[in-house]
Steps between C-alpha positions, in 0.01 A plus 500: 500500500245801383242377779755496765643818425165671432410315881841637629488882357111526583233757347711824562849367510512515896544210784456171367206279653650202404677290240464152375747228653432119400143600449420684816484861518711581776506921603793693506595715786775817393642684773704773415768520770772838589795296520429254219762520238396285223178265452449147679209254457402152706200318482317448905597223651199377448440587181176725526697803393816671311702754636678764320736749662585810346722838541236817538625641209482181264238516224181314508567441183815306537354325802284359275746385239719365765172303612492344151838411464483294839211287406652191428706506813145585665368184364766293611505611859099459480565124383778464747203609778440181721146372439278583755310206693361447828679317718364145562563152576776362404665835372724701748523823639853703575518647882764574674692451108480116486240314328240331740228242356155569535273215652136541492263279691167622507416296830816633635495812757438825295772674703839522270795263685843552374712202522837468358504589197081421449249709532187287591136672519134363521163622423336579158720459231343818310572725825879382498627763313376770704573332808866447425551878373344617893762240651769627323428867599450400840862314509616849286399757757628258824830467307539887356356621855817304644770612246382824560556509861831369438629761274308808712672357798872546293424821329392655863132577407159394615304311283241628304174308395540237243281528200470204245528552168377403176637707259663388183727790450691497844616237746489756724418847602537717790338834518623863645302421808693183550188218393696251379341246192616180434357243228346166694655305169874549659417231727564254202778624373868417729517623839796688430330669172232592761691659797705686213159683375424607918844573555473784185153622634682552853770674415234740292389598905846624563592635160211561242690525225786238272779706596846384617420480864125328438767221289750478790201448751319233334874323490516518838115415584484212190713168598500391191570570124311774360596453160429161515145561639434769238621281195289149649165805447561609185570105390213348665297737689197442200512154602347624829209649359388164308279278736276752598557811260 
């Protein structure tokens, strides 16, 4: 406990580089946020970092105490973290939300063919990897490209550029200017859990805020369940993040 707190509170009591989870040093990132009203903390998705929110007038000192008192819950969503492994033959890869086997045959075409619910690929097996990440963001900017047509076209706006993302804080951004982000991994994840993240970034083009009227727009713009979309995220959205990290 002394080595992870000395790790946490650092040489002059300020940010925290890291701590130690499971035997990895993993960093912590503080933001101190206006409207924050007590402290929250989640580990990445992926696990390469913890996250601690905090009002601006909370003491670093209690930060780090609250840090402390979390680390078994820490640990246990670091264990819970789905292990990380390339996808290969005979394993299976989520698009689209369902479950699609991999089939490798290295005299087989190199081009990816989805069939069903099989994904079959040729070439070098050492190169699959790779190769199967560039097909899925190819599939994820064809697919967000088309969502986001259909949700400018509603909401009465043009479309702006589409930007693929890989960020592992946001499923998606969209700046003042109107660039819209959206992470290539939503294009495993269920279609409806992927129109729901466009359908928010659209309605941030009309209203660029989370006020009442941005809510009652995205109602309109989103056919389906919000809430539902939101909750299927925070409950398996890591899971997303595991074949290829």
């Amino acid at each position: 406990m002394a080595d992870w707190l000395d790790r946490l509170t650092g040489r002059n009591g300020e940010a925290p580089p890291v701590v130690s989870l499971a035997g990895r040093e993993v960093p912590v990132v503080i933001r101190r946020l206006e409207r924050a009203r007590r402290m929250t903390l989640r580990l990445a998705p992926d696990g390469g970092e913890v996250r601690l929110s905090m009002p601006r007038w909370a003491r670093r000192a209690d930060a780090i105490a609250f840090v402390r008192g979390q680390q078994g819950w820490l640990e246990a969503q670091a264990s819970a973290l789905p292990a990380r492994s390339p996808p290969g033959h005979g394993g299976s890869l989520p698009y689209c939300g369902e479950p699609h086997a991999i089939v490798h045959a290295p005299s087989a075409p190199r081009k990816v063919a989805l069939e069903a619910a099989t994904i079959r690929i040729g070439g070098p097996a050492e190169t699959m990897a790779a190769r199967l990440r560039r097909w899925l963001e190819a599939q994820a900017r064809e697919t967000l490209r088309a969502d986001l047509a259909h949700y400018c076209a509603l909401a009465g706006c043009a479309p702006p550029a589409l930007a693929l993302s890989n960020a592992q804080r946001r499923w998606g951004s969209c700046a003042a200017s109107g660039a819209i982000r959206i992470n290539w991994r939503l294009i495993m994840a269920p279609e409806a859990v992927r129109r729901s993240v466009v359908a928010h970034e659209v309605t941030h083009l009309v209203h660029f805020d989370h006020s009442p009227r941005f809510h009652a727009l995205l109602g309109e713009l989103f056919e389906g369940d919000i809430g539902a979309a939101n909750r299927w995220l925070r409950a398996h959205g890591r899971l997303l993040y595991s074949p290829f990290g």
